[in-house]
Residue, then its C-alpha position, 0 to 999 in steps of 0.5 A: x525482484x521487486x514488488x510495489x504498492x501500499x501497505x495494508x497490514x504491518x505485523x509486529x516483530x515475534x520472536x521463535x524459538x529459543x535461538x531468538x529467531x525474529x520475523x515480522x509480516x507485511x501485506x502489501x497491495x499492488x495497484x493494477x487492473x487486479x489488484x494482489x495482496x501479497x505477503x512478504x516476510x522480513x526476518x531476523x535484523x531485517x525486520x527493524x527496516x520496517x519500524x519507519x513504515x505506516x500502513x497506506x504508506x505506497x513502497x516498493x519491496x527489494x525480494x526473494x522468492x524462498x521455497x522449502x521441501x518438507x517429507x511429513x510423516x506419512x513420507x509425503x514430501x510437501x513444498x512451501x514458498x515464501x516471500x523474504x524481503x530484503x530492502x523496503x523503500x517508501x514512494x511518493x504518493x501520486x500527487x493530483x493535479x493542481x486546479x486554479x482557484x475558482x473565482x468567488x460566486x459573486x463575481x459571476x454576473x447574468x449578462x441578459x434580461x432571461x438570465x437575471x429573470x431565472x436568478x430572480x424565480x429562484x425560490x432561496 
């Protein structure tokens, strides 16, 4: 699975635990009709892939879907899911289109007598 758009927010690497467990957080926006804000964690080595990212940089996230079952305390059982990426890769940037250049104002010239008539009333 893949989820695209731009960077919102860029997480520093944290480390947990004393096995080093390191895991680093991205937001990425989706561009749609409803726009998504979604959270995906890259863990472990993986979380070196996003040192040459920028938040507002458009990329697409290679991921998996992570889901965990908890039993607390009480014997509730609780599910969570997580978003893991796994690849990231950046995207060229919608490029607008290239208007002409428009020519310099004093190349345009009134072509009748009414029009040099309201060039001449104007007050500046």
């Amino acid at each position: 699975m893949e989820v695209a758009g731009k960077i919102k927010w860029l997480d520093e690497t944290k480390t947990y635990g004393g096995n080093g467990f390191r895991k680093r957080e991205v937001v990425v926006t989706t561009e749609e009709q409803y726009p998504q804000h979604i959270l995906v964690e890259f863990v472990q080595d993986k979380c070196d892939l996003l040192d040459s990212f920028n938040v507002g940089q458009p990329v697409k996230i290679g991921i998996n879907l992570r889901g965990r079952e908890w039993v607390n305390p009480q014997g509730e059982t609780k599910y969570f899911n997580s978003v893991q990426g796994w690849r990231i890769e950046g995207q060229a940037a919608a490029a607008a289109p290239e208007m002409p250049p428009m020519p310099p104002a004093s190349s345009f010239q009134a072509t009748d007598e009414a029009d040099r008539a309201v060039e001449d009333d104007l007050p500046f």
